[in-house]
C-alpha positions, -999 to +999 in steps of 0.1 A: -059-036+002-054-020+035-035-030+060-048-035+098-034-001+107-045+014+080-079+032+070-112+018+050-098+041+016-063+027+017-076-002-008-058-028-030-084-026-059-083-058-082-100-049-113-112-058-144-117-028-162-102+009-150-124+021-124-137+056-135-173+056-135-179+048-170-158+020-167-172+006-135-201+005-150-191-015-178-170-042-160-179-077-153-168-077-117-142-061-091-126-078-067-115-051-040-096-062-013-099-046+021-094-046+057-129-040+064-160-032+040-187-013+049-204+022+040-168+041+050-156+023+012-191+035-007-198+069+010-163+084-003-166+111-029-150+089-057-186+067-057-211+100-064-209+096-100-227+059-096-248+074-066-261+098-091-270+075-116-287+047-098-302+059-073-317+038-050-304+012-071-266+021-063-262-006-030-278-037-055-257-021-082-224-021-059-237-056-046-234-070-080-203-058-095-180-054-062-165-091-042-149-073-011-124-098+002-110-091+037-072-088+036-039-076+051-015-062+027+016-066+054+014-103+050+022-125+024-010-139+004-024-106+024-038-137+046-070-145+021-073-185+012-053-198-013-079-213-035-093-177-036-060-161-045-054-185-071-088-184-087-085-145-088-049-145-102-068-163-135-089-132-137-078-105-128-059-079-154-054-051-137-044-045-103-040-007-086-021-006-051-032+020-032-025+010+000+002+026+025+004+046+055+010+080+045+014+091+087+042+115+088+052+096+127+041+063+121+057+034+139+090+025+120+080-011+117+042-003+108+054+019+082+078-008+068+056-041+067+028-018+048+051+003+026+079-021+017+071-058+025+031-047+012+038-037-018+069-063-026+035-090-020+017-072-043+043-073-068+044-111-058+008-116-066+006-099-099+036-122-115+007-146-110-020-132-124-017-146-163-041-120-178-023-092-163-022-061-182-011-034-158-004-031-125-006+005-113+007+015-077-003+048-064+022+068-040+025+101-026+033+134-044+066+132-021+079+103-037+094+131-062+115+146-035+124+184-036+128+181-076+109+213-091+099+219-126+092+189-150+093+156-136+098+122-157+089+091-144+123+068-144+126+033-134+145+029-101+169+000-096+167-025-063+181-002-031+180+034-050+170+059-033+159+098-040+188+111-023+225+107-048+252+083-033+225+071-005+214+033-006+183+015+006+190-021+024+159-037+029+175-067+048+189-042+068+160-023+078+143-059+086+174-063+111+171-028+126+134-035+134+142-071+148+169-057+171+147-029+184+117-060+192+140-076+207+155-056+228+121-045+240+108-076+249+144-079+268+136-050+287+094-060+291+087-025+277+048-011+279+028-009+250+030+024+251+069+027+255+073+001+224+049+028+201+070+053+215+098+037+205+090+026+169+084+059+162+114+078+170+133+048+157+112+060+120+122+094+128+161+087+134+162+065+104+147+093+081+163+117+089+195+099+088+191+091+054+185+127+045+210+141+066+236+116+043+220+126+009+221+165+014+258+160+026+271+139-001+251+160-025+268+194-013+303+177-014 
């Protein structure tokens, strides 16, 4: 699944089997959902293995086994018709999330509706999906933090956040985006002044949150 801001490897893959080359070739069918499928998806490295092995063959072999459905993962449904949706959530049993924006200054509310909302949809789809066996979400090797040596993986709770005695509102965050809109439409800012904007407003609220965590951690 990728978002409309987001790039052609930023994918949402619905499979039916894992999706290492042996295992691609053995499924029945993957269902990838996309913002946009063309030779940017195939020509990445991760597709060599198959390249290798059929040849010529590889775009009839990719024909057969892949059903690209054009998607946004910022919107609920990620916009594809429900008949669709609901004939895939009888299907599918294993979903991996690899979509996000991983742009270090990336528009506060971009950033939000693809790494928040997006992957709270996703979780929404896959209490759906009745055979579902897995659902695997990929992040970034920052989602550790500054934590050195051996790292467990440990549920988080609703609102936790890496930083001790810090506190993510989501409702909140939606409120701080909607007053920042709004007060640019007030003001019938440019394009380029709302961009501007959104992205020092993701700046300010990062570093906010980190400037909070460091000082209640040093306390």
């Amino acid at each position: 699944m990728t978002s409309e801001h987001g790039g052609s490897d930023q994918l949402l893959r619905m499979v039916s089997m894992s999706t290492t080359p042996k295992m691609f070739e053995a499924a029945a069918a993957v269902a990838v959902v996309v913002g946009g499928w063309d030779g940017r998806v195939t020509g990445k490295d991760v597709f060599q293995v198959l390249k290798q092995n059929h040849g010529v063959a590889f775009h009839k072999f990719i024909e057969e086994k892949v059903c690209p459905l054009e998607g946004d993962i910022m919107y609920e449904n990620f916009r594809l018709d429900i008949a669709k949706l609901r004939e895939l959530s009888k299907e599918i049993d294993i979903i991996v999330n690899g979509a996000a924006t991983t742009n270090f200054f990336e528009r506060y509310d971009v950033a939000f509706d693809v790494n928040v909302l997006g992957a709270n949809h996703v979780c929404a789809f896959a209490e759906k999906c009745t055979k579902l066996k897995m659902l695997l979400h990929i992040s970034t090797a920052y989602v550790a933090g500054e934590q050195k040596g051996l790292i467990l993986e440990k549920p988080f709770l609703m609102g936790e956040t890496l930083f001790v005695g810090t506190h993510l509102d989501i409702e909140s965050e939606q409120n701080v985006i909607k007053e920042t809109r709004r007060k640019l439409e007030a003001d019938c800012s440019t394009e380029k002044a709302e961009r501007k904007t959104m992205k020092e407003l993701g700046l300010k609220r990062t570093i906010d949150t980190m400037i909070i965590g460091y000082a209640k951690q040093t306390l």
